[in-house]
VEXNU-661103 format. One line per field, with one value per atom (N, C-alpha, C): x, y, z; atom name; residue number from 1. Coordinates in steps of 0.2 Angstrom, whole numbers. Example, Ala and Ser with C-alpha at 12.3 -4.5 7.8 and 13.67 -1.06 7.14 Angstrom:
BEGIN
xx <- c(66, 62, 66, 64, 68, 64)
yy <- c(-28, -22, -16, -11, -5, 0)
zz <- c(39, 39, 39, 35, 36, 39)
atome <- c(N, CA, C, N, CA, C)
num <- c(1, 1, 1, 2, 2, 2)
END
This chain:
BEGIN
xx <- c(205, 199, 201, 206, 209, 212, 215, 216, 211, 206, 197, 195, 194, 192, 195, 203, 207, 206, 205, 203, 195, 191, 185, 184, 186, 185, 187, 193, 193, 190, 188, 184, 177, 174, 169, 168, 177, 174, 174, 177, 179, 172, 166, 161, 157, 157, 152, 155, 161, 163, 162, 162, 159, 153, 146, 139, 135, 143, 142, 144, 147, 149, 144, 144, 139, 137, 131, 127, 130, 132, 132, 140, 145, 152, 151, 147, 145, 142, 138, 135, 139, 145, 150, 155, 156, 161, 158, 152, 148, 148, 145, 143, 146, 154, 157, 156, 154, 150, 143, 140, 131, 130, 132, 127, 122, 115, 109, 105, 108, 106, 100, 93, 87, 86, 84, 82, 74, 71, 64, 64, 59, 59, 51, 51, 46, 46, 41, 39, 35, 33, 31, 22, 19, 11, 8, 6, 5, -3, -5, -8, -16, -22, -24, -30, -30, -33, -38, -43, -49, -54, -59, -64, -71, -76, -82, -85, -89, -94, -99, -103, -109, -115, -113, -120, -126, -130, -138, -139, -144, -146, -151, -152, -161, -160, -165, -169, -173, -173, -178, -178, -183, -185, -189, -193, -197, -204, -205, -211, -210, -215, -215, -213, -206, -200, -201, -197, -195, -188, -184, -178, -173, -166, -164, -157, -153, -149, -143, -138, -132, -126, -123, -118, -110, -107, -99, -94, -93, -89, -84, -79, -69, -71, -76, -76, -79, -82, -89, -94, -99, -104, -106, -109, -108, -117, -121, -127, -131, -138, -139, -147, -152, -157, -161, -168, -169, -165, -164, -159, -158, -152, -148, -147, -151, -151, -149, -143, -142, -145, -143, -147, -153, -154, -159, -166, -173, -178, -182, -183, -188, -194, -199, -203, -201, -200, -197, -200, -203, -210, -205, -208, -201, -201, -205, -200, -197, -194, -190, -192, -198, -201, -201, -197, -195, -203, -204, -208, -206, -204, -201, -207, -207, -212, -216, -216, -221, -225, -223, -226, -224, -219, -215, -211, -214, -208, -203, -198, -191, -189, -187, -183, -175, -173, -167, -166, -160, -156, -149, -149, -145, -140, -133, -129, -122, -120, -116, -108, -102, -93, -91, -86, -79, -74, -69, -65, -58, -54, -46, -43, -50, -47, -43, -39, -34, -36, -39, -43, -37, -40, -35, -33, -30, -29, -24, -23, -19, -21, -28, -30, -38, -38, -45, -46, -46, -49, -47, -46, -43, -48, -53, -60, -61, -59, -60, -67, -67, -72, -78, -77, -85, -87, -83, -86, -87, -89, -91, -97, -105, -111, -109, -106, -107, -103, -96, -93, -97, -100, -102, -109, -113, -119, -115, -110, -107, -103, -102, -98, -102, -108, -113, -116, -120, -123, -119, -111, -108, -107, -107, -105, -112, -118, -124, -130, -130, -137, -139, -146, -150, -153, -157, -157, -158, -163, -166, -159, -156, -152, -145, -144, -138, -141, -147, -148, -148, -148, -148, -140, -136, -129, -127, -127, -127, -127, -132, -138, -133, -130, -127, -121, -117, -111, -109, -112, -109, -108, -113, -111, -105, -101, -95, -88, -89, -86, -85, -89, -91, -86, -84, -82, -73, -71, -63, -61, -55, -50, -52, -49, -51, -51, -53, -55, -52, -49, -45, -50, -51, -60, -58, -58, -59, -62, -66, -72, -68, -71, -66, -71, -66, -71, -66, -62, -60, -57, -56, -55, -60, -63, -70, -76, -77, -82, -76, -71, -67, -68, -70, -70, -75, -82, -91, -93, -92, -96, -103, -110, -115, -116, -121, -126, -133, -136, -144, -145, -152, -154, -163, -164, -160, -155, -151, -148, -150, -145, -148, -146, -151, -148, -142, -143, -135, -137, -130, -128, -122, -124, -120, -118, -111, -111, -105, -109, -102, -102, -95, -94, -84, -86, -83, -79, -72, -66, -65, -63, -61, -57, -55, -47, -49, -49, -49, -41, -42, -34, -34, -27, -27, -24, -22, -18, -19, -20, -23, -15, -19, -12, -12, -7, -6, -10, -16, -19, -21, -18, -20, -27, -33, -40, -39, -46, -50, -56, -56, -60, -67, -72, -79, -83, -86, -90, -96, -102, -106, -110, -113, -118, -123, -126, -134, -137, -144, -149, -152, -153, -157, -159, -168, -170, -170, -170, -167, -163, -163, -155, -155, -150, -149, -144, -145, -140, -137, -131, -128, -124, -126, -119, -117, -112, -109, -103, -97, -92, -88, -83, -79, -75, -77, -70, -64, -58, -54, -49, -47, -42, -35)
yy <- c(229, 233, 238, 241, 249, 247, 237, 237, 234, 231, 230, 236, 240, 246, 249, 249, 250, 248, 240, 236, 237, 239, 239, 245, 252, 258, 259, 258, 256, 254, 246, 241, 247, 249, 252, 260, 262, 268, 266, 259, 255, 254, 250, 247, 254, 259, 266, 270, 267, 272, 269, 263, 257, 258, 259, 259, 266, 272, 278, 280, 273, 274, 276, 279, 279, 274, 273, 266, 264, 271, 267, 264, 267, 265, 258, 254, 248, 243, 247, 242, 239, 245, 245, 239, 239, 232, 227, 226, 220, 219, 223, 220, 215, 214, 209, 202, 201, 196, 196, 200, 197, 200, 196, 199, 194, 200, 196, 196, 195, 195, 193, 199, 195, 198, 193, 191, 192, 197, 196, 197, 191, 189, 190, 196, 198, 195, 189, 185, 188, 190, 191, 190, 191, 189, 187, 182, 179, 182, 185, 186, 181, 182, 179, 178, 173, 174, 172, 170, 166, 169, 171, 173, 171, 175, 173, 176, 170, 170, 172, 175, 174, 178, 173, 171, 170, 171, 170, 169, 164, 163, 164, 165, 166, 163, 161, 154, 159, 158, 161, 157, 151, 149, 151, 148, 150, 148, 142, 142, 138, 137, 138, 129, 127, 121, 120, 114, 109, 110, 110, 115, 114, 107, 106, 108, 112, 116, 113, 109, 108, 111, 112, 116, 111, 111, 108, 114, 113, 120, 118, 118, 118, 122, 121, 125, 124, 128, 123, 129, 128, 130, 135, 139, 143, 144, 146, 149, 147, 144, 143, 145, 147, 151, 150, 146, 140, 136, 129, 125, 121, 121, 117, 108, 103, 99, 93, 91, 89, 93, 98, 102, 107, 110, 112, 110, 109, 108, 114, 114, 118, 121, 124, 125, 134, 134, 141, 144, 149, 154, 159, 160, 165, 170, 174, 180, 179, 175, 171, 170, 169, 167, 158, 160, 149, 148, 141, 140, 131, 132, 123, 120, 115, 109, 112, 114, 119, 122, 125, 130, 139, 138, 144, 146, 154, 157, 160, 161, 163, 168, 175, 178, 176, 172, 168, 161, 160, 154, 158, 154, 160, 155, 156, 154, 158, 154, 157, 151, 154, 149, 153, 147, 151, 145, 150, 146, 148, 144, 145, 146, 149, 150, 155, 155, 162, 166, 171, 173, 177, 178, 182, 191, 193, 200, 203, 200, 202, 206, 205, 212, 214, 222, 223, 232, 234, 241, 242, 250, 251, 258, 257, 263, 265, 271, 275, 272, 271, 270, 274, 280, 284, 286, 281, 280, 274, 269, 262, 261, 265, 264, 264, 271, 272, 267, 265, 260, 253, 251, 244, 245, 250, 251, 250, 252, 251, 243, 243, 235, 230, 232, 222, 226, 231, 230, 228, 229, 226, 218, 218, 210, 205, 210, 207, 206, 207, 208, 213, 211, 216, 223, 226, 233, 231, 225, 221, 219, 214, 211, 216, 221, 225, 228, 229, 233, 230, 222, 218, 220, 217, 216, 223, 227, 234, 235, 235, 237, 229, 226, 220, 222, 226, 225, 233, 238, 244, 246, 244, 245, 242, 237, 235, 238, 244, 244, 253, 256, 265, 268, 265, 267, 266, 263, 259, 268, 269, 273, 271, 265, 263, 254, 252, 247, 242, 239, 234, 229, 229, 224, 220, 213, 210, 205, 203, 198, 193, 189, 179, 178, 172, 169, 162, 158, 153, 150, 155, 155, 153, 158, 154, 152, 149, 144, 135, 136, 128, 128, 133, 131, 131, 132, 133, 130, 123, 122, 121, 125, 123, 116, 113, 109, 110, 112, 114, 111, 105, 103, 104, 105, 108, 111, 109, 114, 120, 126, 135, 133, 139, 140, 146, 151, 156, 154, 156, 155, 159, 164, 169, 171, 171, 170, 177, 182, 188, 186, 185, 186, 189, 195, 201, 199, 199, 200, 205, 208, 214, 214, 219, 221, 227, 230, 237, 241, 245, 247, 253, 257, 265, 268, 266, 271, 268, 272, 268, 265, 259, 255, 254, 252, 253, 245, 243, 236, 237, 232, 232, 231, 235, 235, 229, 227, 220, 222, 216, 217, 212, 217, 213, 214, 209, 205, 200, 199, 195, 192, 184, 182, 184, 185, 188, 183, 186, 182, 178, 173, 170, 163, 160, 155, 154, 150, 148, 149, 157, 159, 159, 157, 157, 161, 166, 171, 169, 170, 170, 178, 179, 186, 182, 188, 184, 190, 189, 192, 187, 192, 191, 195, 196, 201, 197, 199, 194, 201, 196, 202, 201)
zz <- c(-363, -365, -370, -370, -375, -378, -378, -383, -390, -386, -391, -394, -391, -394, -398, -399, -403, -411, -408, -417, -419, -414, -416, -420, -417, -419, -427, -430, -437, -440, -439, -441, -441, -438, -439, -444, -443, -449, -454, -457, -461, -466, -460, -463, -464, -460, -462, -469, -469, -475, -481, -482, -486, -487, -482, -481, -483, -482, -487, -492, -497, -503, -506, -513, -517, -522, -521, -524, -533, -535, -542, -541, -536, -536, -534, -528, -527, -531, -534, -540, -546, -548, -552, -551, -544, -540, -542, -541, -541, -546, -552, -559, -563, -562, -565, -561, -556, -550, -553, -555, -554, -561, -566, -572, -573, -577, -574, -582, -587, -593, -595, -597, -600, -608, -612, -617, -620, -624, -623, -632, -632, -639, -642, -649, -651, -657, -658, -664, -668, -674, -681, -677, -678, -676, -683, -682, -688, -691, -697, -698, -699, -697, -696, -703, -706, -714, -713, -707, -708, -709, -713, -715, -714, -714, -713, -719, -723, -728, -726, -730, -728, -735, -739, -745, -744, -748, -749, -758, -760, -764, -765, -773, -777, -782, -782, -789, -791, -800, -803, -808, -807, -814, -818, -824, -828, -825, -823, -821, -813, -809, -802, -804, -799, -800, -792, -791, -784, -786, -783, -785, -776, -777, -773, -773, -769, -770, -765, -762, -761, -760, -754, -754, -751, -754, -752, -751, -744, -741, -738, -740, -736, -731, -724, -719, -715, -710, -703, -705, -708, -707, -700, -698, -693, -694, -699, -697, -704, -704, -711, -711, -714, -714, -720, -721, -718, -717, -712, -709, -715, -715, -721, -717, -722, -719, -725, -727, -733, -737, -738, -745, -742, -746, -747, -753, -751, -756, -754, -761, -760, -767, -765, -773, -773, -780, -782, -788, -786, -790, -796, -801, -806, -802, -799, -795, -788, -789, -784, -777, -777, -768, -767, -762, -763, -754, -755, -751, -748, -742, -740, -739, -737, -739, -732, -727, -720, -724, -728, -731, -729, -726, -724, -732, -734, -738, -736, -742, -741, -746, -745, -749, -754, -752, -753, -750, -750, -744, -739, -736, -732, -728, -730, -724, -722, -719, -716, -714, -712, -711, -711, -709, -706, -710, -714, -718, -719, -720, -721, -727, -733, -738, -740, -743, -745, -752, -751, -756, -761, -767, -772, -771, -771, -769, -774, -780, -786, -790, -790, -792, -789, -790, -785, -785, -780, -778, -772, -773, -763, -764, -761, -762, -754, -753, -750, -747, -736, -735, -738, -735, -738, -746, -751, -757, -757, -753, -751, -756, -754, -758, -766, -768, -774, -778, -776, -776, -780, -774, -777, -781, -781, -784, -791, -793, -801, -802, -797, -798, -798, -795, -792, -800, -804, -808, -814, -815, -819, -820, -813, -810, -811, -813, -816, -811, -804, -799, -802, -800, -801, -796, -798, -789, -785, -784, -778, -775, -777, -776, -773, -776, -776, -770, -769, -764, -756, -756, -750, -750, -755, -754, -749, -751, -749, -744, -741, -734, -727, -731, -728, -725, -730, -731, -730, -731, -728, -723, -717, -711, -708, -713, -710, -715, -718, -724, -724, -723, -724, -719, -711, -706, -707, -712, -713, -717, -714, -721, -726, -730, -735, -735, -740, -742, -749, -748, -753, -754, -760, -762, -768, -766, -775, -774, -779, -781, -782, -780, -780, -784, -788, -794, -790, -794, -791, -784, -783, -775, -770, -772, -768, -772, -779, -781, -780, -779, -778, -769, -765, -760, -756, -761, -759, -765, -766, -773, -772, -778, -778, -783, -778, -784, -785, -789, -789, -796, -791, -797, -796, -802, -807, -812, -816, -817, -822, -816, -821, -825, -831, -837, -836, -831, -829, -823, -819, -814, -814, -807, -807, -799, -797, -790, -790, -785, -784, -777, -776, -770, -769, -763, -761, -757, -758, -751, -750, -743, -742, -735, -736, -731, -728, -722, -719, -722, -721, -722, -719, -717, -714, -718, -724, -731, -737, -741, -749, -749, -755, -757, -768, -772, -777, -778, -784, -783, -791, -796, -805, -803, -807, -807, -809, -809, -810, -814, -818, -824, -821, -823, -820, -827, -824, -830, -829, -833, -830, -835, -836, -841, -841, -847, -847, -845, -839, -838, -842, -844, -847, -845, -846, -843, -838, -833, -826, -824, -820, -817, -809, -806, -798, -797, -794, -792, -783, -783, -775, -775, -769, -769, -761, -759, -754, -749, -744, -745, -739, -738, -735, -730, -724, -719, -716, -722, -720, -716, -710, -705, -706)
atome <- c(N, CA, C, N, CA, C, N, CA, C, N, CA, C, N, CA, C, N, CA, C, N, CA, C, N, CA, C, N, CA, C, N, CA, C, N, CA, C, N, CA, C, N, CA, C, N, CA, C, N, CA, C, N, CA, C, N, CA, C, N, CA, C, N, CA, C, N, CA, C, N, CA, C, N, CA, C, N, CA, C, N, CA, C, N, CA, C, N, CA, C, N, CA, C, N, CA, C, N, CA, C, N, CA, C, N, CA, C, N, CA, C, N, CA, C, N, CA, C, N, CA, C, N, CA, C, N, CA, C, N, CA, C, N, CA, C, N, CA, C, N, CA, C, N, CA, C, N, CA, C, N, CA, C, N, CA, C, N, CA, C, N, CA, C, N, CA, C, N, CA, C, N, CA, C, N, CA, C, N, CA, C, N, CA, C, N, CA, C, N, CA, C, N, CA, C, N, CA, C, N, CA, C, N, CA, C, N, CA, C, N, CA, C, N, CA, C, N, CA, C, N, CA, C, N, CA, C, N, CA, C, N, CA, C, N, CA, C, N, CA, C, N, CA, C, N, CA, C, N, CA, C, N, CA, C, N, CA, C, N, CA, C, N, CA, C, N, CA, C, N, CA, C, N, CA, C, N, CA, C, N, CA, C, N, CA, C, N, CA, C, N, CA, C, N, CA, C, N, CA, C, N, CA, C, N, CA, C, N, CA, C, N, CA, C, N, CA, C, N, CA, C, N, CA, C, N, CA, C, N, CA, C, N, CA, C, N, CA, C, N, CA, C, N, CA, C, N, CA, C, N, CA, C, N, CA, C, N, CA, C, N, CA, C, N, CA, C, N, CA, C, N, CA, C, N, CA, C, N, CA, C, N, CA, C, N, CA, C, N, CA, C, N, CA, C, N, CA, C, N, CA, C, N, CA, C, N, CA, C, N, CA, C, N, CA, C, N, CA, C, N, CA, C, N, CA, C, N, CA, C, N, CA, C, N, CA, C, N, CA, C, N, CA, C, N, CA, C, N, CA, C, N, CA, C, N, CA, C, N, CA, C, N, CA, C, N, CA, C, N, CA, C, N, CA, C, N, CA, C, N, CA, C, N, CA, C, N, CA, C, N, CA, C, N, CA, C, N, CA, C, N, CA, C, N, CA, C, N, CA, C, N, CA, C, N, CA, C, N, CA, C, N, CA, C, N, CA, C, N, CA, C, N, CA, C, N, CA, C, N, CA, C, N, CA, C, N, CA, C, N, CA, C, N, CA, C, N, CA, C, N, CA, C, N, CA, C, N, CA, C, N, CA, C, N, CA, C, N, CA, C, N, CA, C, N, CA, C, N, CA, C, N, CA, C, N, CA, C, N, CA, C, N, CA, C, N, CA, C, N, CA, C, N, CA, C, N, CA, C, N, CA, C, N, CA, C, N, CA, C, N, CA, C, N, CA, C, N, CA, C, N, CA, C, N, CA, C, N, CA, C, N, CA, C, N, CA, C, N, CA, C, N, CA, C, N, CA, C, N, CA, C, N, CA, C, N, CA, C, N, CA, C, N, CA, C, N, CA, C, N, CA, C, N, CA, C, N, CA, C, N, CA, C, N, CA, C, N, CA, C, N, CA, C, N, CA, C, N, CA, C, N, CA, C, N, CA, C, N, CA, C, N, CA, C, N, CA, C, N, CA, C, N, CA, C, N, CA, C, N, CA, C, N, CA, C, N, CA, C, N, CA, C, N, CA, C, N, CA, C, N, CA, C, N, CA, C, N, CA, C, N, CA, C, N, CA, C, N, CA, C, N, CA, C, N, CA, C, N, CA, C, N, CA, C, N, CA, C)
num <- c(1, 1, 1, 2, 2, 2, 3, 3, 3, 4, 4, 4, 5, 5, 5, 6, 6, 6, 7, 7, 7, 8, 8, 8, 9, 9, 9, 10, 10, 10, 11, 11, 11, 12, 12, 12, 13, 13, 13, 14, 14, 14, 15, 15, 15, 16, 16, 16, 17, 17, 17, 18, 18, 18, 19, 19, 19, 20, 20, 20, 21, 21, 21, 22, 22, 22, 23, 23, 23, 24, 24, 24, 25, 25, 25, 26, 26, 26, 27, 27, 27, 28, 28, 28, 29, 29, 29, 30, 30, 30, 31, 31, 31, 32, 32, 32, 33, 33, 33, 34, 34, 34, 35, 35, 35, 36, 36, 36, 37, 37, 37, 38, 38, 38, 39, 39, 39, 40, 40, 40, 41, 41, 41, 42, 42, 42, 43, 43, 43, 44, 44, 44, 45, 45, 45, 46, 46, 46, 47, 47, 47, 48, 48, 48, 49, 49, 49, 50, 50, 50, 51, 51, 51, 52, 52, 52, 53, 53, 53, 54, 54, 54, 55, 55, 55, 56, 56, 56, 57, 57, 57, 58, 58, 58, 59, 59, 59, 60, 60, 60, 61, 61, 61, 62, 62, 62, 63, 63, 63, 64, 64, 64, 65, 65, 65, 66, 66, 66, 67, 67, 67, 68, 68, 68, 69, 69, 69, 70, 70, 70, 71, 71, 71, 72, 72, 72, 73, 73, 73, 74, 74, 74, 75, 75, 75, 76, 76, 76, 77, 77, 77, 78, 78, 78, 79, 79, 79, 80, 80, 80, 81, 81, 81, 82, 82, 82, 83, 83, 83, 84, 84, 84, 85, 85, 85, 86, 86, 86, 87, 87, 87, 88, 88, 88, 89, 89, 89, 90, 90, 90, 91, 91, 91, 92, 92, 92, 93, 93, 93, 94, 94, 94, 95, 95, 95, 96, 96, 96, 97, 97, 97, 98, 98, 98, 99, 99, 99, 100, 100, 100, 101, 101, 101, 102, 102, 102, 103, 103, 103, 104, 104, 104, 105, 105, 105, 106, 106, 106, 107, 107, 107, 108, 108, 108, 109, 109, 109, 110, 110, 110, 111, 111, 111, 112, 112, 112, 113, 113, 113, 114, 114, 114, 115, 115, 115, 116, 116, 116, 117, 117, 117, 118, 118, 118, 119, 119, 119, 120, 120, 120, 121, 121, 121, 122, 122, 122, 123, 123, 123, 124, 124, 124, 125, 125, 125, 126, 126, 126, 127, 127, 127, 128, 128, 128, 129, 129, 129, 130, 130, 130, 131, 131, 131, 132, 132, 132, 133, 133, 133, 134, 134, 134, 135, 135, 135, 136, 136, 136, 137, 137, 137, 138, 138, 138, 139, 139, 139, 140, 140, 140, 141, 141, 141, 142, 142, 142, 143, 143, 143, 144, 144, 144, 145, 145, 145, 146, 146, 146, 147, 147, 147, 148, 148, 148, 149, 149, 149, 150, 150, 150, 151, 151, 151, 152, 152, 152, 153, 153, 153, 154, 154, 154, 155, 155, 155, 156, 156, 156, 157, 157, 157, 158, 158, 158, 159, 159, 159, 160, 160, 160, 161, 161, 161, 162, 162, 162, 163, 163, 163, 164, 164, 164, 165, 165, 165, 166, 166, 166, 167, 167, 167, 168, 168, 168, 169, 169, 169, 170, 170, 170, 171, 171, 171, 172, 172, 172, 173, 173, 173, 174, 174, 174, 175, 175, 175, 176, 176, 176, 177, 177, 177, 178, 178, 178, 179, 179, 179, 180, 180, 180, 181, 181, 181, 182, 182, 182, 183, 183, 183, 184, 184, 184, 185, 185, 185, 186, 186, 186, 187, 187, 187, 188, 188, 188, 189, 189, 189, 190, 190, 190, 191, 191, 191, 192, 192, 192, 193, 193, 193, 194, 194, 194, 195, 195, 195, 196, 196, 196, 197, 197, 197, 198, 198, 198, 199, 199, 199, 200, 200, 200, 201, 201, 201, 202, 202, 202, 203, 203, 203, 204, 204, 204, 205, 205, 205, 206, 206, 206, 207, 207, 207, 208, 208, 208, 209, 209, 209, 210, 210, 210, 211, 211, 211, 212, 212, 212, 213, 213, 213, 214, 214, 214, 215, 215, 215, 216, 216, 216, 217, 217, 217, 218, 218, 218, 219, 219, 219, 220, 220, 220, 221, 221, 221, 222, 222, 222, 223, 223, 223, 224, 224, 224, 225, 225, 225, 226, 226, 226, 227, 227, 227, 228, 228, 228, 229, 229, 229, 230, 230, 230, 231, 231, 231)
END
């Protein structure tokens, strides 16, 4: 029996002085036994380029026309105002009050998508949110709307525009008439489509201005304006 106790007593200061080593000394011994290697991978996030259109058109003939109007869009259609059903028909009075066969008027046409166009940003404007109004009140008149018209576009577009640091803006010409083609037939004598991409931003950036420019109204003209919040 004295001689059990003899091996046990050791054995036991053995395990309590091991069980009072300091953790990091124990962890130390272990580490070349248990490594436990993680790996965490942070991919690039793909910027998301898909855009929501959302246009309206006016017809202004010379005199009161039946006047069908066609849209081909690289896109899904999301909202259309009156319901776009193969086209639009409709009788259109020279100050541009259109009327469907119901007999329901209309201030314009009105739709709405979602598309994976890649808009031009090569050249444009980086305009401070809170010079947004004054902003475009000089651009859509060069770009050739009228007040009426400049004034929808505005009243549309600022509340998603006035709240940004600032704003990277350029007007798509090919970009997006190859990707929303009109057909209205009749065909205008001018035809004139502003439509606006824009970028939120949180610091101005360096962007070559863009030259704006517009045909004069004349005879039968059908205006579009339109834009774009591309994220």
């Amino acid at each position: 029996m004295k001689k059990l106790l003899a091996f046990l007593l050791p054995l036991a200061l053995t395990l309590s002085l091991t069980a009072c080593a300091p953790c990091d000394e124990r962890e130390d011994e272990n580490a070349q036994y248990s490594a436990k290697p993680v790996i965490y991978l942070y991919p690039e996030e793909a910027q998301d380029e898909v855009c929501d259109a959302k246009p309206v058109a006016y017809l202004y003939p010379q005199t009161e026309t039946e006047i069908t109007v066609k849209l081909d869009y690289d896109g899904e259609l999301t909202c259309t105002y009156p319901a776009y059903e193969d086209g639009w028909t409709v009788s259109a009075r020279p100050d541009g009050t259109l009327t469907d066969k119901d007999g329901q008027t209309y201030r314009y046409l009105y739709w709405e998508g979602v598309s994976d166009t890649e808009y031009d940003f090569s050249t444009g404007f980086c305009v401070p949110g809170s010079g947004t109004a004054e902003f475009l009140e000089d651009a859509l008149a060069r770009l050739g709307l009228n007040r009426a018209e400049a004034n929808e576009f505005i009243i549309y577009w600022l509340p998603l525009m006035q709240e940004n640091a600032y704003n990277l803006i350029a007007f798509q010409r090919e970009a997006y008439t190859k990707s929303a083609r009109l057909t209205i037939t009749p065909e205008p004598d001018t035809l004139i489509r502003v439509f606006m991409a824009f970028k939120p931003l949180a610091a101005p950036v360096e962007i070559a201005p863009q030259a704006l420019e517009a045909p004069a109204r004349t005879g039968f003209t059908a205006v579009e304006w339109g834009g774009a919040a591309c994220r």
